[in-house]
Legacy VTK file of the C-alpha trace (Angstrom):
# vtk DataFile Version 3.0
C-alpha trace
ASCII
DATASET POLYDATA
POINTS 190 float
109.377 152.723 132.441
108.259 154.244 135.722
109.110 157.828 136.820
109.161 156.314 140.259
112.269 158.035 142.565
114.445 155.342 144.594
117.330 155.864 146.642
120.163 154.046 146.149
122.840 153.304 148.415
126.263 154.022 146.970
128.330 151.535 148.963
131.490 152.524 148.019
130.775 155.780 150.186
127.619 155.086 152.159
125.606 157.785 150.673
122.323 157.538 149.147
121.484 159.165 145.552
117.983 159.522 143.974
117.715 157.753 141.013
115.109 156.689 138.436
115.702 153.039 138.809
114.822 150.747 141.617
117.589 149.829 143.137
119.798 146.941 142.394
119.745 143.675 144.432
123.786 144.437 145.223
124.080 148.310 145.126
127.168 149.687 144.151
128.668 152.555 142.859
127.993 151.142 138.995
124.392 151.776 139.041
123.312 153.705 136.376
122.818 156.925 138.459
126.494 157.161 139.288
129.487 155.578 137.205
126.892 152.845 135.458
128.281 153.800 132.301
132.020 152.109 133.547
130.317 148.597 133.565
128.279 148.930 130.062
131.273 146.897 127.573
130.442 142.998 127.124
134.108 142.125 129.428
133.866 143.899 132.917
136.966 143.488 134.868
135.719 141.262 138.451
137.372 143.607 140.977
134.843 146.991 139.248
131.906 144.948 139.074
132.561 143.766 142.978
133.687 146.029 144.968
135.188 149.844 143.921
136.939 149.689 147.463
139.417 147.087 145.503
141.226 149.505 143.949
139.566 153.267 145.031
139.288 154.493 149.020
137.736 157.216 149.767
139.720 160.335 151.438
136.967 161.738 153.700
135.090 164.203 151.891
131.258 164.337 151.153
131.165 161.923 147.548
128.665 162.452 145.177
128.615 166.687 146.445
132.091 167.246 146.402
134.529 168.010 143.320
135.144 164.647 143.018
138.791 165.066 144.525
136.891 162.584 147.054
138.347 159.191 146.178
142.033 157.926 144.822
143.903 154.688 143.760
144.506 152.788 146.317
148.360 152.553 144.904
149.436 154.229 141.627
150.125 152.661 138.395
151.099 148.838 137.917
151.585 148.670 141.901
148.158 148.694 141.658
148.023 146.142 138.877
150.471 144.405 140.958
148.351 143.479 143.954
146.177 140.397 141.753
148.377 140.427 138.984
151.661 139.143 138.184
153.899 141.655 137.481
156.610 139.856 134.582
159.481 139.108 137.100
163.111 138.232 136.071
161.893 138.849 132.259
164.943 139.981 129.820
163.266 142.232 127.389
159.974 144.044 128.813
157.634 146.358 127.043
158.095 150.105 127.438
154.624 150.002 128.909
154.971 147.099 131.415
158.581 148.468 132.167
157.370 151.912 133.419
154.112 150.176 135.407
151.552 151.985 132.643
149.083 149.053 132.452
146.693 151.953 131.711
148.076 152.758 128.444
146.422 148.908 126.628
144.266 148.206 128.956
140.855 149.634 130.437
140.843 149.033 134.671
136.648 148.766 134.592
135.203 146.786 131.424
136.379 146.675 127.720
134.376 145.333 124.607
137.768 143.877 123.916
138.984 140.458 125.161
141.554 141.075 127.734
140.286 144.502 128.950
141.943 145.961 125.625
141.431 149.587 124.867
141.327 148.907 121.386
140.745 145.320 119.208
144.314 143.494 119.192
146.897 145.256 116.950
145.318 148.685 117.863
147.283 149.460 120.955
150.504 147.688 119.403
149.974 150.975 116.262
149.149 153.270 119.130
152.882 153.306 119.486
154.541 151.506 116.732
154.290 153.562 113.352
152.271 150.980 110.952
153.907 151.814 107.819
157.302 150.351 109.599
155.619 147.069 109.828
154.670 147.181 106.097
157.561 144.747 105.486
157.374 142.544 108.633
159.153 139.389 109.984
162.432 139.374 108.009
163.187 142.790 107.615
164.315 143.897 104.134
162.931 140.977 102.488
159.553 141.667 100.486
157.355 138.721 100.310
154.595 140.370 98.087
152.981 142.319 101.309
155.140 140.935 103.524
154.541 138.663 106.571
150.709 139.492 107.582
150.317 140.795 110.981
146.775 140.353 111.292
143.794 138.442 109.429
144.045 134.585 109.028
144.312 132.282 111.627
147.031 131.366 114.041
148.531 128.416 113.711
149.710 128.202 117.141
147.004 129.509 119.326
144.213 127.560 118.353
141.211 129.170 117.578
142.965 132.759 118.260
143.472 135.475 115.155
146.658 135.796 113.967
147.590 139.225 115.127
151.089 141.110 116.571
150.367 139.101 119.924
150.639 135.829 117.666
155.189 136.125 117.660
155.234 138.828 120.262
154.689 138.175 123.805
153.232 141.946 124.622
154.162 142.001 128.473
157.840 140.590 128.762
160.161 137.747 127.297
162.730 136.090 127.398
163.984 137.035 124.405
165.028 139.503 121.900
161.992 142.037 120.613
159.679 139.778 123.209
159.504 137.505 120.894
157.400 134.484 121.546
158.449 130.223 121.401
162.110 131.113 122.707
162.761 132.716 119.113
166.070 134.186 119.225
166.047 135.756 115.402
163.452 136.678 113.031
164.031 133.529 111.182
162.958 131.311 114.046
LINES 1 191
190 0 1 2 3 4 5 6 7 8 9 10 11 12 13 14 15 16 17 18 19 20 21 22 23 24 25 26 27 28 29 30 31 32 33 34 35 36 37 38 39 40 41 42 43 44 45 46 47 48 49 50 51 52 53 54 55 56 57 58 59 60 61 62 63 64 65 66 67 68 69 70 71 72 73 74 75 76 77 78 79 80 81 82 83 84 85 86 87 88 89 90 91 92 93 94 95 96 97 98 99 100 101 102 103 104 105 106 107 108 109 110 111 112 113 114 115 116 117 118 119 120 121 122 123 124 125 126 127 128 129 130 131 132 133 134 135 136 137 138 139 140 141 142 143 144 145 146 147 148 149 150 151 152 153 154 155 156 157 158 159 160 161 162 163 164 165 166 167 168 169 170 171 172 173 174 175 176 177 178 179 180 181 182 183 184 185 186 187 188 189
């Protein structure tokens, strides 16, 4: 490792840090000097690893010296979300989440260790909300079938090689049905 000082161009904001690193063949504002850390997780989201100017602008003032009050969303919420992604139109039954635009709230906006950018491995941001203990008889409610209908562990049958988790009967955006359920299931028994 060399103790060797570079400067590295931040172009988000056109300013140049010191760093201990030489700089990167594509600077950015990931390098490890700055917000590196955003961009460690396995899963980095394209538009954080490309270009921070995708989703941040900068407001004038002197970035990295300032207070950080320097840079903002480009647009707030899922209106941000909204500009690459579809946004579940003409959907009966949404998600409180995707209803109120809080994309935020299951998924990480830089880089994730989790497919999909998940916060948490699938099931965990279902329970973030949902109590678990509710679930502990699941699929028919009232009806016990020795621990109940799993809702994670073996496989899924229908999404082939794909855990069989909440996501497996639920759809976790929007659906067309009742308690975005998945397959056009209109009861529990379907």
């Amino acid at each position: 490792i060399s103790s060797r000082r570079s400067s590295i161009v931040c172009t988000c904001v056109g300013s140049v840090r010191t760093a201990a690193a030489a700089a990167p063949s594509t600077p950015t504002c990931a390098v490890p000097a700055c917000h590196g850390a955003l961009l460690r997780p396995a899963r980095v989201h394209p538009p954080a690893a490309d270009d921070c100017g995708s989703c941040h602008e900068a407001t004038g003032s002197a970035h990295p010296d300032s207070t950080r009050t320097d840079f903002r969303l480009s647009a707030q919420d899922g209106a941000l979300c909204g500009q690459c992604h579809e946004v579940f139109p003409g959907r009966i039954s949404r998600h409180a989440p995707v209803a109120e635009q809080q994309c935020l709230t299951c998924h990480d906006p830089h880089a994730s260790e989790q497919p999909k950018l998940l916060r948490l491995a699938l099931n965990g941001p279902c329970f973030e909300c949902h109590e678990r203990e509710a679930f502990k008889v699941h699929a028919v409610v009232g009806v016990n079938l020795g621990g109940s209908h799993p809702v994670s562990g073996p496989v899924d049958p229908s999404r082939k090689g794909e855990r069989f988790t909440c996501v497996s009967c639920h759809d976790p955006h929007a659906s067309e049905t009742p308690f975005l359920w998945r397959f056009g299931a209109t009861d529990a028994f379907d």
